[in-house]
C-alpha positions in Angstrom: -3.8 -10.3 13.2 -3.5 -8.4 10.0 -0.4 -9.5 7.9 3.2 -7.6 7.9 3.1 -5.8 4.3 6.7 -7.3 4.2 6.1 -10.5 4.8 6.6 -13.6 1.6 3.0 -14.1 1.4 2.4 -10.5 1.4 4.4 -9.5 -1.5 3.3 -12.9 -3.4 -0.2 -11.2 -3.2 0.8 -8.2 -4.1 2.6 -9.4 -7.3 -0.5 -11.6 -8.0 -2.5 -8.1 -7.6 -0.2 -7.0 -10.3 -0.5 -9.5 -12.7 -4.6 -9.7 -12.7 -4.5 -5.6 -13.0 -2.1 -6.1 -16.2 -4.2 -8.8 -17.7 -7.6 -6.2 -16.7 -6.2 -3.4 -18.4 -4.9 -5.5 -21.7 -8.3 -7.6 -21.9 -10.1 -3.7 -21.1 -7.6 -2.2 -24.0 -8.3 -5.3 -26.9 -11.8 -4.8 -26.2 -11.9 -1.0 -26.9 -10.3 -1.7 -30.2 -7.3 -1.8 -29.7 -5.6 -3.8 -32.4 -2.7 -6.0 -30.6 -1.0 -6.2 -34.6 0.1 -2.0 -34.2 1.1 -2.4 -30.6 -2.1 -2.4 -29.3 -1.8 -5.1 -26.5 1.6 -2.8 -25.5 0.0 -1.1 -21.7 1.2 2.5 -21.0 4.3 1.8 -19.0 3.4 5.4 -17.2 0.0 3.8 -16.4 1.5 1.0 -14.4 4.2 3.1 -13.2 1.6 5.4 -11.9 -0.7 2.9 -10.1 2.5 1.0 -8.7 4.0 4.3 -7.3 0.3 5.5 -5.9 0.0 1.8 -4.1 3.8 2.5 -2.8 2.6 5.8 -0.9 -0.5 4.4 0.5 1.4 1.5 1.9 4.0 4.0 3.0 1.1 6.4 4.3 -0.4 3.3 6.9 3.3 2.5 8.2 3.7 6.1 9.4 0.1 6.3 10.4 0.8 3.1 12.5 3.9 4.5 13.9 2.5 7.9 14.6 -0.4 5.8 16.6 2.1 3.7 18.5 3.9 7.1 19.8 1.0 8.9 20.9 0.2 5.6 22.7 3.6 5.7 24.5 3.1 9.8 25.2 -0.6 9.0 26.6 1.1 6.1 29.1 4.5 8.4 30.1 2.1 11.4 30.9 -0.3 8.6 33.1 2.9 7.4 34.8 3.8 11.3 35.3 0.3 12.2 36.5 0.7 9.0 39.1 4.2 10.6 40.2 2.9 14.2 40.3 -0.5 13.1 42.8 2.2 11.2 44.8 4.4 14.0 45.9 
């Protein structure tokens, strides 16, 4: 059963996803010359902003798409039940 995007462990991951993307981009950034003595090692804060806010809308995105999915489920069963009520008259 997939894991609630909420949940402890969830957002321990998530923050763990964070902190390997922050270390990728600095390690990727001192390696294209980036000289850490002028501010080099210093990440675009709109970068991280940017990829933060992107992974908050997909996460957003699946929670609708989940809800959307669970209320054409209940419309699919209420017109079965209506169907069954209709043949019955």
């Amino acid at each position: 059963m997939p894991e609630s995007a909420g949940s402890p462990d969830s957002k321990m991951k998530k923050k763990e996803d964070w902190n390997y993307l922050k270390q990728t981009l600095r390690t990727n950034h001192n390696m294209m010359g980036g000289d850490p003595a002028q501010g080099g090692d210093q990440l675009d804060p709109n970068l991280l902003t940017f990829h933060e806010k992107a992974d908050e809308l997909v996460e957003e995105e699946e929670e609708l798409r989940n809800k959307h999915l669970e209320y054409l489920k209940e419309a699919a069963k209420l017109l079965t039940e209506e169907g069954e009520l209709i043949s019955n008259v």
